[in-house]
C-alpha positions in Angstrom: -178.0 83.7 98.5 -177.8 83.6 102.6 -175.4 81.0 104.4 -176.4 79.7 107.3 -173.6 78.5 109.6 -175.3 75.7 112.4 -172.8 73.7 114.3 -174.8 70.5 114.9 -173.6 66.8 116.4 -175.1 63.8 115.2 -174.6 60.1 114.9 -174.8 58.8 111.0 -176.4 55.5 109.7 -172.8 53.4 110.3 -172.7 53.9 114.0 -170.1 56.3 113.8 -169.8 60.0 115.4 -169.7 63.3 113.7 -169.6 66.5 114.0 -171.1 68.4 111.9 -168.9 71.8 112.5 -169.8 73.9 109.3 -173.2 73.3 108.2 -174.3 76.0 105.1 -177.8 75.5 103.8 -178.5 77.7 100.6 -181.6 79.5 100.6 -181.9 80.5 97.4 -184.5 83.0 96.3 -186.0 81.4 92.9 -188.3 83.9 90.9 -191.0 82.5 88.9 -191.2 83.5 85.2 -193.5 85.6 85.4 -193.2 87.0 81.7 -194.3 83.2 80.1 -197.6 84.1 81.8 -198.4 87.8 80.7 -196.3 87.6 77.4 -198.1 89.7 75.7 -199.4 92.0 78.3 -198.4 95.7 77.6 -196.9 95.1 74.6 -198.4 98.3 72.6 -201.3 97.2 71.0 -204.9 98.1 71.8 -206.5 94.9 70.5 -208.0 92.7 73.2 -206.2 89.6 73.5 -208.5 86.3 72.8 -210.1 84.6 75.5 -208.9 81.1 75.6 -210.9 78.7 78.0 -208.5 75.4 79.1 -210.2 72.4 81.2 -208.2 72.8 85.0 -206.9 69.1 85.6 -205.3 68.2 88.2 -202.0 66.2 88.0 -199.1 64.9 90.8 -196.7 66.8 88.4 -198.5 69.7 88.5 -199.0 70.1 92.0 -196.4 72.7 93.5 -194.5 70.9 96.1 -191.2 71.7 98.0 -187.8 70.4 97.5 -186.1 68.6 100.5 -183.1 71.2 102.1 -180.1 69.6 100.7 -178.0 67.3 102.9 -176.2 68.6 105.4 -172.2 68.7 104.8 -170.5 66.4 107.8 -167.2 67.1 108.7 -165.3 64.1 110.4 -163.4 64.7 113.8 -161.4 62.4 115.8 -163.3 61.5 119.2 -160.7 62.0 121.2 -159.5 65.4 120.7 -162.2 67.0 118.3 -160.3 68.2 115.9 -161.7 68.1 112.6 -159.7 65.8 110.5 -160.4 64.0 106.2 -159.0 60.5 107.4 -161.0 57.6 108.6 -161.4 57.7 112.1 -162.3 54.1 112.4 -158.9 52.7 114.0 -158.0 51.0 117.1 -156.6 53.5 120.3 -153.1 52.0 121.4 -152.7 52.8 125.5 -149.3 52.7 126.4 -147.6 52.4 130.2 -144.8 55.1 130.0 -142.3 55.4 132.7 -141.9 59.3 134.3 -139.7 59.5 136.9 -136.0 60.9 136.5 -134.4 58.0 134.8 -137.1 57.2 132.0 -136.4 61.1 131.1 -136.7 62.3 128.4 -139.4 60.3 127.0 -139.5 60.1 123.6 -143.4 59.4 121.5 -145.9 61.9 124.3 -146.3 64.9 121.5 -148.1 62.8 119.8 -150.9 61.2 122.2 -154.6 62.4 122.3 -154.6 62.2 125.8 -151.8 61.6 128.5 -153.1 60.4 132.0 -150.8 61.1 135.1 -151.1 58.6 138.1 -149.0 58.1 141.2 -148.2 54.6 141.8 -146.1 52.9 144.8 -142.9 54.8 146.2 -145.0 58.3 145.5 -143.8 58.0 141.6 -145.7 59.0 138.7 -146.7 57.2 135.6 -148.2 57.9 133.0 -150.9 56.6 130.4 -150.2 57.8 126.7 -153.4 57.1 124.2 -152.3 57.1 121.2 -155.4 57.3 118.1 -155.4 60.1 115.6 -151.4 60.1 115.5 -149.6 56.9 116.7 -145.8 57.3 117.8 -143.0 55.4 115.9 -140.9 55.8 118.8 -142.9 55.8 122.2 -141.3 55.1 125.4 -139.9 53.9 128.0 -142.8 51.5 128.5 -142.9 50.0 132.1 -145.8 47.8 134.2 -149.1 47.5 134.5 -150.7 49.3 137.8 -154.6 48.6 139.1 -155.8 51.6 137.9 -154.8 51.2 134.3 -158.1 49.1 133.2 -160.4 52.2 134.7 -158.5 54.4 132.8 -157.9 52.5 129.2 -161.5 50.4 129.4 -163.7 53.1 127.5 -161.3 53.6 124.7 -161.3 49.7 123.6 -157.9 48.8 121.3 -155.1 47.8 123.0 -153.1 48.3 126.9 -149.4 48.3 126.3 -147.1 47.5 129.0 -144.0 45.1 129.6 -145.3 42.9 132.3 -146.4 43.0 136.0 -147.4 41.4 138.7 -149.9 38.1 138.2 -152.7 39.4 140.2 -152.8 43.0 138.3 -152.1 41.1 135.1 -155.3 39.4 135.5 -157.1 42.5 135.8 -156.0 43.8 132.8 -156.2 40.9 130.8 -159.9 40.7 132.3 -161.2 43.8 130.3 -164.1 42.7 127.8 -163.5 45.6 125.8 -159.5 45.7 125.4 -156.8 44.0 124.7 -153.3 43.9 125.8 -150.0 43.4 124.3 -146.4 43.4 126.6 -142.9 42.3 125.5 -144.0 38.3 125.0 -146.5 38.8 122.5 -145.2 42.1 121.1 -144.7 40.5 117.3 -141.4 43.3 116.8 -143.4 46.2 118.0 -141.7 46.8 121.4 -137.5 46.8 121.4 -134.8 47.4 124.3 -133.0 50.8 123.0 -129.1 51.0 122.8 -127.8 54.3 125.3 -130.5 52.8 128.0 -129.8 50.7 130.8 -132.9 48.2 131.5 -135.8 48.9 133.0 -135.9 52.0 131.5 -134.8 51.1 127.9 -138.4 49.7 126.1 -139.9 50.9 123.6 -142.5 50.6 121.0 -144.2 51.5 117.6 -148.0 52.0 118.2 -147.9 51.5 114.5 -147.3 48.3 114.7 -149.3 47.6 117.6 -152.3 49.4 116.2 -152.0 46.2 113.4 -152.1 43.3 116.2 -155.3 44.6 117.4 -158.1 42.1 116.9 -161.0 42.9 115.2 -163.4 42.7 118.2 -160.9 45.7 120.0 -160.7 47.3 116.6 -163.2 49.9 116.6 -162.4 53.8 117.0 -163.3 54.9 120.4 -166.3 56.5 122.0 -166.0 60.6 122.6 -164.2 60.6 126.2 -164.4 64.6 126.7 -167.1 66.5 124.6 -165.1 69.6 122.7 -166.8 73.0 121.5 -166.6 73.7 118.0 -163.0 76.2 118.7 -161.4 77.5 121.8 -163.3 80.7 122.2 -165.9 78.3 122.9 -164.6 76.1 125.3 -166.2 76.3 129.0 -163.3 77.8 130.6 -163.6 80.6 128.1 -166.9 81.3 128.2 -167.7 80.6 132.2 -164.6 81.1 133.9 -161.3 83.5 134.3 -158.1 83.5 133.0 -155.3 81.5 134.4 -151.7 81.4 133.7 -151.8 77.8 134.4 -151.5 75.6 137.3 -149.4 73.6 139.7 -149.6 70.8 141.7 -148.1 68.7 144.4 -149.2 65.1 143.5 -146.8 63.4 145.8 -143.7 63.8 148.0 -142.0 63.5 144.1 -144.0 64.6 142.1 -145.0 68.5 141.4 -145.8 69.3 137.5 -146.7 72.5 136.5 -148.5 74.0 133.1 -147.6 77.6 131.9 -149.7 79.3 129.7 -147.8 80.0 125.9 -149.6 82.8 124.3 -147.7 82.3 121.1 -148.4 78.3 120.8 -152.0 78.7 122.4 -150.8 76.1 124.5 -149.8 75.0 127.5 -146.3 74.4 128.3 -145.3 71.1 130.8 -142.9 71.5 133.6 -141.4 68.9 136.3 -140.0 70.3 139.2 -139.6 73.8 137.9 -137.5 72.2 134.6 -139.0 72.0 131.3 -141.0 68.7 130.3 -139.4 67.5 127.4 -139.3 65.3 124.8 -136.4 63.1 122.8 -138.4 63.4 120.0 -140.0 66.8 119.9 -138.7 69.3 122.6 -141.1 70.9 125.3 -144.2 68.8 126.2 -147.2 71.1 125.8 -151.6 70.6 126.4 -154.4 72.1 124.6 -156.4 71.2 127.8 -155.2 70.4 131.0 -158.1 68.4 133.6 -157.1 68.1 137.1 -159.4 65.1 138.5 -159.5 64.7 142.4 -159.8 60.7 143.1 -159.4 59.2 146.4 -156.2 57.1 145.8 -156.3 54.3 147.8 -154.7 50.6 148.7 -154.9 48.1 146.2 -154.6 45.3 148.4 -151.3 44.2 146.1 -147.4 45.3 147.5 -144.3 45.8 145.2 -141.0 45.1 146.7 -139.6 45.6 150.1 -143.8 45.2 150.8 -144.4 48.7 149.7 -148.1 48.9 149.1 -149.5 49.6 145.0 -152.0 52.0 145.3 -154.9 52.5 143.2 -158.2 55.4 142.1 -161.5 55.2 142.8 -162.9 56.5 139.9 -166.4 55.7 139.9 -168.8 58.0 141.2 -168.3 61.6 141.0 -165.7 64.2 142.5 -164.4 67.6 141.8 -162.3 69.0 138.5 -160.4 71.8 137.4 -159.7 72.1 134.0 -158.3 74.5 132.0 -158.0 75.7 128.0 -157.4 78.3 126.0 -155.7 80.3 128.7 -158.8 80.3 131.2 -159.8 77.9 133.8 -163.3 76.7 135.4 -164.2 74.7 137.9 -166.2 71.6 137.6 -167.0 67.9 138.6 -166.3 64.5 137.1 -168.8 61.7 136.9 -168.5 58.3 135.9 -171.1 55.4 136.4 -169.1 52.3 136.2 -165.1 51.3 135.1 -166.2 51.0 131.4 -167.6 53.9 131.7 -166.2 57.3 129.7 -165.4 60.0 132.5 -167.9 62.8 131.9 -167.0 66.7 132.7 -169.7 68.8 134.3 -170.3 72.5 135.4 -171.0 73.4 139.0 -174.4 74.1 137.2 -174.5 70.6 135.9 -174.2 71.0 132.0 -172.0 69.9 130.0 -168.2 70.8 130.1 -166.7 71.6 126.7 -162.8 71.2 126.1 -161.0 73.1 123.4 -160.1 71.2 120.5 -157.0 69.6 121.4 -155.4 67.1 122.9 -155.4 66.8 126.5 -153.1 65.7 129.8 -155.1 64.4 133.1 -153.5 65.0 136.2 -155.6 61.9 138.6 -154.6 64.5 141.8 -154.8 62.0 144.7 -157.9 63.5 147.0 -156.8 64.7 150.6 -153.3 64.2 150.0 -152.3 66.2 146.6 -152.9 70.2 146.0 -153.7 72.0 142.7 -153.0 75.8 142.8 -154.6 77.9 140.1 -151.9 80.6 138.4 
């Protein structure tokens, strides 16, 4: 008996991706009985054996034919991380506004988001966008306002935009989306709470739990793949095309300058702000299987906060240069995407595809000309 192992991707009947990591056809060697047809062959006797003549026919049964190779065995993976997982994947993303300068720190809910997306707004602040879908935080927060470049960001994943309010003009944008829907602190249903110990605005938060169940059906649908994954880290394209790389940091804005560390032990790596560790209420040091640093010209929005400071926003349509790393190695790349509802596609210098390490993932939107990425 020989196993064949094939990792294959496919789409199934229902619409819904998988990935097909462990595929083991059995070839099995079947002998034919050779001993019905020559029973009495050399059996010790010297008598001839009789002649019998038998009219050949011809029937469907009879006819040798070959078995069809046995289904395939599928194994399930969430889109957003590729990890292989035995749940249904068909559930609703939750995309939450969280708050990340120093008063909203620590955040509590960001361990467990698929993908964390790091944007500088007005006043050179960062903010981030947690999307939540294979695991959805209880306790996720503190969630502030919607910016312009949240729709971009949230309108490939469908499900739900969670923020606490905003200004009318970017509301409208957001509530525009075709393919998402948005919840804030109105229609929240009990979801979203002000926490005792935190003064307002940085005292909301939510349970994606409970948002995940006011999700319509028409936003309701489990995501398309944003990132394409290898089948394990060894194969991811920073490990098999690029160097090794302690990690990175970068200079996003006058205040803000993360850095990622590479942990050995964890296999992952390890968040820092400022040169302090990232962390979490709810689960200590922040840490990213994957970590894509997107270059986007950041530009203005046409829409002013207070004191007239202007709200910036990303051009991300169109294509520009990444960095990404995983599984202690780094490559460099490009980004491409077609149209705001678009997925953001990773790409080689050479052009093929890029493939993340299972995992989940933080994207740094770096804004071009103005912010710097050093490789470690």
């Amino acid at each position: 008996m020989v196993n064949v192992v094939s990792p294959v991707s496919r789409v199934v009947g229902d619409g819904r991706r998988w990935r097909e990591r462990r595929v083991r056809v059995q070839v099995v060697s079947a002998l034919v009985a050779a001993a019905s047809m020559v029973a009495v062959a050399g059996c010790g006797t010297t008598e001839p054996a009789p002649t019998v003549t038998a009219t050949a026919t011809t029937t469907p049964d009879a006819q040798m034919s070959k078995s069809a190779p046995p289904e395939p065995e599928v194994t399930p993976v969430w889109p957003l991380t590729g990890r292989e997982t035995s749940k249904d994947t068909d559930r609703p993303v939750v995309s939450v506004k969280v708050e990340n300068s120093a008063s909203a720190r620590p955040q509590s809910g960001l361990e467990d988001a698929d993908v964390v997306w790091e944007t500088i707004v007005e006043f050179d602040v960062s903010r981030l966008i947690a999307v939540f879908h294979s695991r959805y935080g209880r306790d996720v927060g503190p969630i502030r306002s919607v910016r312009p470049m949240d729709p971009t960001v949230v309108a490939p994943l469908g499900g739900a935009l969670v923020y606490s309010g905003g200004q009318s003009g970017i509301l409208k944008l957001a509530r525009g989306m075709s393919t998402v829907t948005t919840i804030d602190e109105n229609n929240a249903s009990g979801s979203m709470w002000r926490a005792r110990g935190r003064y307002a605005p940085h005292n909301l938060y939510g349970d994606t739990t409970k948002m995940a169940g006011l999700v319509g059906k028409k936003y309701a649908s489990e995501p398309k793949e944003q990132f394409a994954f290898a089948p394990d880290a060894a194969s991811a394209t920073a490990v098999t095309q690029g160097r090794r790389s302690n990690g990175a940091s970068l200079v996003m804005s006058s205040l803000s300058a993360p850095s990622w560390t590479w942990n050995s032990d964890d296999k992952t790596f390890m968040r820092f702000e400022g040169g302090s560790a990232h962390v979490s209420a709810t689960a200590g040091q922040l840490s990213a299987v994957n970590v894509v640093v997107i270059e986007a010209k950041h530009i203005d929005s046409g829409f002013n906060a207070q004191n007239n400071a202007p709200v910036p926003d990303y051009v991300l349509t169109g294509t520009g240069k990444a960095t990404v790393w995983s599984h202690g190695h780094v490559v460099r790349g490009t980004w491409h995407k077609k149209k705001k509802s678009s997925a953001l596609v990773l790409r080689t210098t050479d052009g093929d595809e890029l493939l993340l390490a299972p995992g989940n993932t933080w994207v740094e939107l770096l804004p071009q000309g103005k912010g710097t990425v050093t490789v470690k």
